[in-house]
KOLROPA-6929 format. One record per residue: residue in three letters; x, y, z of N, C-alpha, C, O in turn. Coordinates in steps of 0.2 Angstrom, whole numbers, plus 5000, padded with zeros to 4 digits. Example, Ala and Ser with C-alpha at 12.3 -4.5 7.8 and 13.67 -1.06 7.14 Angstrom:
# residues 2
ALA506649725039506249785039506649845039507149835042SER506449895035506849955036506450005039506750065040
This chain:
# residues 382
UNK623951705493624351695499625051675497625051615494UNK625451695498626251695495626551625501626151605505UNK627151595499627351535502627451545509627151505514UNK627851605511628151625519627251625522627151605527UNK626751645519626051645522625851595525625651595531UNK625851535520625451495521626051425524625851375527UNK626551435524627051415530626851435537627051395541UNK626651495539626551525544626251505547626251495553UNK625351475542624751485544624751405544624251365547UNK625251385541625151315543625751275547625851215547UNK626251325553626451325560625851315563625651265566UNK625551375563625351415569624551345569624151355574UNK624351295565623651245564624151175561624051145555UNK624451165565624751115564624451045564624151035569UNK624250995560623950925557624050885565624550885569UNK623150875566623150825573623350765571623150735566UNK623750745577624250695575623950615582623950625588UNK623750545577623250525582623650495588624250495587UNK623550485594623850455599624350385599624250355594UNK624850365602625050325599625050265603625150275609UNK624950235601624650145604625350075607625550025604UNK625450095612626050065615625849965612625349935614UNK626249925608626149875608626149865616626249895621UNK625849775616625749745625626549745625626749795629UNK626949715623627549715625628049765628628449755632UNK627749835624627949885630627749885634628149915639UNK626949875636626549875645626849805649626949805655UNK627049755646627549725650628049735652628149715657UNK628549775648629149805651629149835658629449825663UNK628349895657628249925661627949925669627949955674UNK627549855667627349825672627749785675627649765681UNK628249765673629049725676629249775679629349765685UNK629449845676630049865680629549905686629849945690UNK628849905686628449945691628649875698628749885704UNK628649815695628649745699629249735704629249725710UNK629649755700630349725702630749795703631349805704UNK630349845702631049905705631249925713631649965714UNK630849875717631349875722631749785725631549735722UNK632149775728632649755728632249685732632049695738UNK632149625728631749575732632249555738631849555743UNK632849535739632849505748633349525749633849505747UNK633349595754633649625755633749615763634149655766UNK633449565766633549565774633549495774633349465769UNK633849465779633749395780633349375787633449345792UNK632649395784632049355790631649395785631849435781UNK630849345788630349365784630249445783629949465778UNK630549485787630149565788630549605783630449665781UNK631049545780631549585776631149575767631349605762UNK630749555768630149535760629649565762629349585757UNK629349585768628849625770629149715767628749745764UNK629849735770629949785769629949805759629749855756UNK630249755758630649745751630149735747630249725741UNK629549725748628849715743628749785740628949845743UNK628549775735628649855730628149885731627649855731UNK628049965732627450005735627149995730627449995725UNK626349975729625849965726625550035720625150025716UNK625750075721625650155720625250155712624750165709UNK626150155709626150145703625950085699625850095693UNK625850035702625549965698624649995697624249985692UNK624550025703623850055702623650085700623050085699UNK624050135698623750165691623750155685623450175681UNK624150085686624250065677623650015677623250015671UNK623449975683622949945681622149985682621649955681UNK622050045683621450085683621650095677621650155678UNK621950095671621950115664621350075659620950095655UNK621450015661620849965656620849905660621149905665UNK620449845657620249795662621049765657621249715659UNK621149775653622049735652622349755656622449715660UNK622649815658623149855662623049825667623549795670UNK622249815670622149785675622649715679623049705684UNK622449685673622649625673623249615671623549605676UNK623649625666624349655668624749675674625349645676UNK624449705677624749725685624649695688625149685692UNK624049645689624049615694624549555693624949535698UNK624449525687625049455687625749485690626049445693UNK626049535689626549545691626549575699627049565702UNK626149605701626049595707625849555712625849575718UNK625749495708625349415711626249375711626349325713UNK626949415708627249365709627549365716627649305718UNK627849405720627549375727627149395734627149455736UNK626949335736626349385741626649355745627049315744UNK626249395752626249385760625549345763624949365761UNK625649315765625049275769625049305777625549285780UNK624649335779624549375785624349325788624549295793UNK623449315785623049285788622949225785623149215780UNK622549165789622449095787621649105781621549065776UNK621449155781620949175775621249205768620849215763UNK621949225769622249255761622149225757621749255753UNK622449155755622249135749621649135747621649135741UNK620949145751620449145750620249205745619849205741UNK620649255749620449325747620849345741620549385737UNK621349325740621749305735621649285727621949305721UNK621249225728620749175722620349205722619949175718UNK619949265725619449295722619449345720619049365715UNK619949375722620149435721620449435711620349465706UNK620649375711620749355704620149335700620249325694UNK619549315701618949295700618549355697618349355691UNK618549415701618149445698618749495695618549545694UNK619249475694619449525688619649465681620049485677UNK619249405682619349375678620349345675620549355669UNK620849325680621149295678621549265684621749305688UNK621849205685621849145690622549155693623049135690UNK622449215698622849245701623349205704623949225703UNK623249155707623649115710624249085705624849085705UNK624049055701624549035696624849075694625149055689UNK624949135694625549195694625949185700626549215699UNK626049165706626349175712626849125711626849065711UNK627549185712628049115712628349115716628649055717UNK628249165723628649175730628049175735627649225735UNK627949135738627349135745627949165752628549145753UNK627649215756628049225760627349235767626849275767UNK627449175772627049145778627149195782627749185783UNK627049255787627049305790627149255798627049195799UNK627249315803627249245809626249255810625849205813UNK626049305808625149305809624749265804624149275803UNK625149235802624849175796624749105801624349065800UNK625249105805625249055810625248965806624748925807UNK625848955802625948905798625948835799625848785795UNK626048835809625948775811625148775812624848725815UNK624648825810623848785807623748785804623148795804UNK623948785798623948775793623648715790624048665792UNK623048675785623048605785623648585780624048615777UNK623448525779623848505775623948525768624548525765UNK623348545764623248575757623248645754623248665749UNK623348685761623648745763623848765755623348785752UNK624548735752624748795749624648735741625148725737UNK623948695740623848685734623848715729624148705724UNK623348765729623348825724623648855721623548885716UNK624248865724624948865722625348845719625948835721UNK625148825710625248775709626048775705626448735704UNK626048835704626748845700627348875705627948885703UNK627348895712627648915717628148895716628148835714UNK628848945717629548925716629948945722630548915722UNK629648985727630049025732629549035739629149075739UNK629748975745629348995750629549005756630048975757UNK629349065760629949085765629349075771628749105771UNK629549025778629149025782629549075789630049095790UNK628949085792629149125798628849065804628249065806UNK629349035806629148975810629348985816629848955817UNK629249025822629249045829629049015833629348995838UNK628248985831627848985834627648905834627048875834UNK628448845834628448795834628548745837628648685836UNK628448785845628248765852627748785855627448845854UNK627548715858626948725861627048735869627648725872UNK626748755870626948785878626348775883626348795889UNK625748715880625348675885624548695883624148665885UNK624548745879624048745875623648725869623048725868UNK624248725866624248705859623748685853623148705854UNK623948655848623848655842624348625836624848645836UNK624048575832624448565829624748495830624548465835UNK625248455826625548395828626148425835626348485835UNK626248385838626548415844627048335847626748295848UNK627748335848628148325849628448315857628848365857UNK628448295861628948305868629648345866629848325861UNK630048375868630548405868631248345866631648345862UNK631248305871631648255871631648195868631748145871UNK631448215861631348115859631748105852631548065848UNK632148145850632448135843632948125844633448145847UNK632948065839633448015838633848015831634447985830UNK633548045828633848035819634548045819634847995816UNK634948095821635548115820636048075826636548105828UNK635948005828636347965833637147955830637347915826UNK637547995833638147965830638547935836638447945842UNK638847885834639447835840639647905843639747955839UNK639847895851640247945854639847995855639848015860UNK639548025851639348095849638748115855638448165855UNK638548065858637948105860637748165865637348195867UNK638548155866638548235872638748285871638748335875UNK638948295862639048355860638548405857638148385852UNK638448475860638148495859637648525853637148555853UNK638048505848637848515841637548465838637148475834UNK637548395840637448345837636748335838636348305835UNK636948365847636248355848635548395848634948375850UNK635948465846635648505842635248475835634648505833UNK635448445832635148405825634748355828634348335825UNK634848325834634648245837634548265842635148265844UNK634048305848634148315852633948235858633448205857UNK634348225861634348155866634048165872633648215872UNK634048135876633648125882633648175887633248185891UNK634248215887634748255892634748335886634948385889UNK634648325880634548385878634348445879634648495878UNK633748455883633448535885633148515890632748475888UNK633348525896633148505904632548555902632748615902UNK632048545900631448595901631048585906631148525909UNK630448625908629948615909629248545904629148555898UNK629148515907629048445904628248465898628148425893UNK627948525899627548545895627648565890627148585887UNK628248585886628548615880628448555876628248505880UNK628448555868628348515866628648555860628648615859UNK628748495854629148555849628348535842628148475841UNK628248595839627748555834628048545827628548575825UNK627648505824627748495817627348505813626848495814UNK627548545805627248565800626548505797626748455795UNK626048515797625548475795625548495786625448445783UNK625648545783625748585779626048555773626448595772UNK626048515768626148505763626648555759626348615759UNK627348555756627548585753627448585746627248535743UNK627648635741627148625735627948585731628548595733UNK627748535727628248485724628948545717629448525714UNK628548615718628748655711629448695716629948725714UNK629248685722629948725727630548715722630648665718UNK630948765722631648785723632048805726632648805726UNK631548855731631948885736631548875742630948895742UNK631848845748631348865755631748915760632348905760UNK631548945762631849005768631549005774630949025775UNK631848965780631448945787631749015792632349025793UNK631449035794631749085799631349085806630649085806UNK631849085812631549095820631349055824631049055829UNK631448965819631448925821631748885828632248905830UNK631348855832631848795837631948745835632448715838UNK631648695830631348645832632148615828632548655825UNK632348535829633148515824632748515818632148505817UNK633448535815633548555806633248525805632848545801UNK633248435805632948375802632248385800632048365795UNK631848415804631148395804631248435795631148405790UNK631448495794631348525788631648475782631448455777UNK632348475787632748425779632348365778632348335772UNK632048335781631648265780630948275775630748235770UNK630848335777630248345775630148375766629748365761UNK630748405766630948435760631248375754631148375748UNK631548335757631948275754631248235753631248245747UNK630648215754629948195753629748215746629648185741UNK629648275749629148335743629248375740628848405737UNK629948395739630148435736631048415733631548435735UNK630648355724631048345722631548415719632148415721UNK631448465715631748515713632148575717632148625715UNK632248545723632348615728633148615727633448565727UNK633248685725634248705723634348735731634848715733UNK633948765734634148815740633948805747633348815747UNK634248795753633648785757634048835765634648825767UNK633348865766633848915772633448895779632848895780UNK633848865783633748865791634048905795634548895798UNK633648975796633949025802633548985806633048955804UNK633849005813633549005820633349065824633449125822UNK633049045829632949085835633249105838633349055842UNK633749155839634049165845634449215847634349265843UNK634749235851634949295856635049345854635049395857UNK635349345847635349395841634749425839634549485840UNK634449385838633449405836632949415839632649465837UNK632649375845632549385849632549365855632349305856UNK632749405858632949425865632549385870632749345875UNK631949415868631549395874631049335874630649325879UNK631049305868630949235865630749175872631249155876UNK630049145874629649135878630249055878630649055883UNK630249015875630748955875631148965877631248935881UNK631849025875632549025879632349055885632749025889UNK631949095888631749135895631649075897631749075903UNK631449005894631048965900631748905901631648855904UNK632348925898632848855897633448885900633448955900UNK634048865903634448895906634948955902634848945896UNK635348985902635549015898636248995894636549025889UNK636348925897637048905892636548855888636848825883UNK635848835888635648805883635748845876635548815871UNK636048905875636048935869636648895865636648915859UNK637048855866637348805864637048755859637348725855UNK636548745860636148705855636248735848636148695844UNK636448795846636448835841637248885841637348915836UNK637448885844638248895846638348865851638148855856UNK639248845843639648795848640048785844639848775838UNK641048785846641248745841641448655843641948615841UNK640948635848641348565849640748515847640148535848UNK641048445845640648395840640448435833639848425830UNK640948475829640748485821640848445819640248415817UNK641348395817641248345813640748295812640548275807UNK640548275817640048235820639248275818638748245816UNK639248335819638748355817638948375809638448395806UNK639248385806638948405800639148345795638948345789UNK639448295798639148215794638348195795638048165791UNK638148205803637748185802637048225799636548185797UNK637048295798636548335795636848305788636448295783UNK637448305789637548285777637148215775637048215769UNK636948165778636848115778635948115778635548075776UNK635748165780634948175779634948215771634548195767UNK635448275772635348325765635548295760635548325755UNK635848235759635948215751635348175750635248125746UNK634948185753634148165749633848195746633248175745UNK634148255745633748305745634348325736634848375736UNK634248285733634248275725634648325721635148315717UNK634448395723634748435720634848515721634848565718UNK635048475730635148535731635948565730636448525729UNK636048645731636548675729636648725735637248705738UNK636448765737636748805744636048775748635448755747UNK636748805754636348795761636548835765637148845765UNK636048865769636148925773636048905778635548925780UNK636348875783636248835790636348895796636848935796UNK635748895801635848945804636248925813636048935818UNK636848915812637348885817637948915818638348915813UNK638148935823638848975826639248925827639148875830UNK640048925824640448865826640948905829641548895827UNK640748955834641049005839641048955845640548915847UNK641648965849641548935858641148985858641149045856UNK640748935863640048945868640449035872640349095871UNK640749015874641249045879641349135877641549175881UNK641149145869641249205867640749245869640849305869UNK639949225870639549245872639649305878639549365878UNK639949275883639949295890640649335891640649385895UNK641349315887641849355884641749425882642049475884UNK641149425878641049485876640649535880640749595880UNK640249485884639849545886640149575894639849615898UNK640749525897640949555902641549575902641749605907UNK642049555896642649595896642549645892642849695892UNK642249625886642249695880641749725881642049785883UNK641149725882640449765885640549805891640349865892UNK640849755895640749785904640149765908639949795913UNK639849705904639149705907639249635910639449585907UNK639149635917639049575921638649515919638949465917UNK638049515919637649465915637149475910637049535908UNK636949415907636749435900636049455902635749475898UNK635749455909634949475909635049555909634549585909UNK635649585910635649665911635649675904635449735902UNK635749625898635749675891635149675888634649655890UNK635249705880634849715876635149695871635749675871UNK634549695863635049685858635449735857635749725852UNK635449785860635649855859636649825858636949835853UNK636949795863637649755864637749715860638249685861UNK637449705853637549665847637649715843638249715841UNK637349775841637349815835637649825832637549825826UNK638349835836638949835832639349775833639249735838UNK639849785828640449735827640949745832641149805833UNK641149685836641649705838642449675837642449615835UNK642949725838643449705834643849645840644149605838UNK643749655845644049625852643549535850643649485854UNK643249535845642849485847643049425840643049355840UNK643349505834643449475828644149445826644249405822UNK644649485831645449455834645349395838645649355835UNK644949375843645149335846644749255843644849205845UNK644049285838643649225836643649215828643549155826UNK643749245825643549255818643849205814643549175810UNK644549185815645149145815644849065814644649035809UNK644849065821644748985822643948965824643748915826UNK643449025822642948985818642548975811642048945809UNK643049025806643249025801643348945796643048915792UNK644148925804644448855802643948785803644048735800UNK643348805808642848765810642348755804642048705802UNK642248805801641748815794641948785789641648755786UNK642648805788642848765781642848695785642248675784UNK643148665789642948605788642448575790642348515789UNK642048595793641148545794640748585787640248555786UNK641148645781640948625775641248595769641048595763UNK641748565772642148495766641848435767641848395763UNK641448425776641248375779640748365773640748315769UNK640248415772639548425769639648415762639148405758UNK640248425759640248445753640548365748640348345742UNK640848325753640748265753640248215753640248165749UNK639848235757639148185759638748215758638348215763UNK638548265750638248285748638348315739638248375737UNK638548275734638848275728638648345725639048385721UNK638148365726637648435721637948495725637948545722UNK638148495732638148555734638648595731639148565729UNK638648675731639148715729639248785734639648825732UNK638948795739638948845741638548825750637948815750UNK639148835756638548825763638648905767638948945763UNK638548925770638248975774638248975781637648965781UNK638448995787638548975794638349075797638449135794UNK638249055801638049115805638449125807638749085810UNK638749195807639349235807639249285816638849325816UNK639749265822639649285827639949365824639649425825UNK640449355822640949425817640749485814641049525811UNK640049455814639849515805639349555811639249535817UNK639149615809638749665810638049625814637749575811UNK637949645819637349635823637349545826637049505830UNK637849535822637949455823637449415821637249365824UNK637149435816636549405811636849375804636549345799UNK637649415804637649395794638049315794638249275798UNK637949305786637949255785638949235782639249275778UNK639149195784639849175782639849115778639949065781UNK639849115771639749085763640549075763640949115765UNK640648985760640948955758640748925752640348885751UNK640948955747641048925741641248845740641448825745UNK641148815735641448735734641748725728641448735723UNK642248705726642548705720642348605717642348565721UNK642348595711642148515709642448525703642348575699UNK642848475702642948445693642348435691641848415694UNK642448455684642248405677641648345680641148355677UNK641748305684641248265686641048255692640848195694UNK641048325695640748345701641148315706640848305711UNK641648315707642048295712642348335718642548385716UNK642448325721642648365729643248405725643648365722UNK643348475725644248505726644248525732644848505734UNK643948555735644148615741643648675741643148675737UNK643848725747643248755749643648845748644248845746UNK643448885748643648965745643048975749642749035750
């Protein structure tokens, strides 16, 4: 057999060549970018971590490969869960049980669904969770409305945030609501978290809340020395509409949450709870330092609509420019200063956040920077 032959014959039966064996560290690669290839917080409310949770698809395939692949996928798919039900974690720790590895202790983001119902929660709720870095609550449902559950509040009795003079403005008493605060019906009650937060926190995200900012910042300055971040969105006309506590309170009650009068007074006296809270750096406070006044502005000179019971959210959607000339300015000047107030009576902070009347749907968020010398000292705000 001549050389051109047996080149031929040895093209055409080519040497089996064995499979090739990916070390682990490339199945980690690939179970990270299976984890993390969609975009974690991409909404600001809990439905925005529900959307943004990565489809399942392709992690399940890699873990139907072997009981390692298995377990592989899951650790990175345990790093954040949703708690629907008051039985998940249950279902959760077992779910890790029989594939043999302690699933929970992968989980660095817990996100509380509003069907998780957080105000029942006991107190050891989120033990298991021992290494937890990121917890985002959906807190709506922290009025009692005469039926109840849970530690439970009268509407009118908080006192923490008292400043000389201040008690009749309405932001102050939004952080401190006083005697004369929410003319309600006398059966509302505001509840309180029984729930232990886990001591490993760094980030908490409250959203759809009524209840004053304090009950969280108190709680958080408690139990969660390491916390960098803390977000308090509310409830309100932006989000929902039809929200059973505003339908049951007058319509200028939305003042408790927009307003630009008593800032200073309110944001000394919210700074004066958050510097106990050790090492915190942004805050996302969910508060309009818009005149009350623009509400109704908009919706009967720019909109054309008489009153607010004829709209929907439909009349937020967009931005409007009639709203952004006549407020954007001088609530802008409102923010920087009730965040120089905070950034003073609060050494760690770098970064606050106020709820933007201006921005798209009138849900975004309006960030101030903090600049500090060398030894952490106040310069100014950007």
């Amino acid at each position: 057999m001549n050389r051109r032959l047996q080149n031929q014959v040895f093209y055409n039966h080519p040497c089996e060549v064995p499979p090739m064996r990916f070390p682990p560290e490339i199945w980690y690669e690939i179970a990270f970018y299976s984890a993390y290839s969609a975009t974690r917080h991409g909404s600001g409310d809990t439905a925005g971590y529900n959307d943004n949770k990565t489809k399942p698809k392709l992690l399940w395939h890699l873990g139907s490969v072997s009981k390692f692949h298995r377990q592989l996928a899951l650790r990175y798919w345990a790093h954040t869960i949703h708690l629907l039900e008051q039985v998940d974690p249950e279902k959760l720790g077992y779910l890790g049980v029989v594939n043999g590895i302690d699933l929970m202790s992968y989980v660095r983001c817990l996100v509380c669904r509003d069907g998780y119902g957080v105000y029942r929660a006991p107190k050891n709720a989120f033990e298991g969770f021992g290494l937890i870095e990121e917890l985002v609550l959906d807190c709506h449902r922290d009025i009692n409305f005469g039926g109840g559950f849970g530690q439970q509040e009268p509407l009118p009795m908080h006192t923490a945030f008292q400043a000389a003079g201040t008690q009749n403005d309405p932001l102050v008493m939004q952080g401190n609501p006083g005697a004369n605060a929410h003319p309600q019906p006398a059966r509302m009650s505001y509840r309180r978290l029984r729930v232990n937060f886990p001591s490993t926190l760094r980030t908490l995200r409250v959203y759809d809340s009524h209840v004053p900012d304090v009950y969280f910042i108190q709680q958080v300055a408690e139990q969660c020395p390491l916390l960098q971040s803390l977000t308090l969105a509310r409830c309100t006309l932006f989000t929902r509409q039809g929200c059973e506590f505003w339908r049951r309170l007058p319509r200028s009650d939305s003042d408790a949450y927009f307003n630009d009068q008593g800032v200073s007074a309110y944001a000394i006296a919210i700074g004066r709870e958050l510097k106990h809270i050790r090492n915190l750096k942004e805050l996302q406070i969910g508060i309009y330092l818009t005149s009350h006044a623009a509400i109704d502005i908009h919706l009967q000179q720019h909109a054309g609509l008489s009153q607010t019971t004829e709209t929907n959210l439909g009349v937020w959607e967009k931005s409007c420019d009639k709203c952004v000339a006549q407020y954007q300015e001088p609530t802008v000047a409102m923010e920087i200063e009730a965040t120089e107030i905070l950034a003073k009576e609060v050494p760690t902070i770098l970064a606050v956040s106020w709820m933007s009347f201006c921005s798209e749907r009138r849900i975004g968020w309006s960030t101030h920077r903090i600049t500090r010398n060398e030894k952490g000292e106040f310069q100014g705000v950007i």
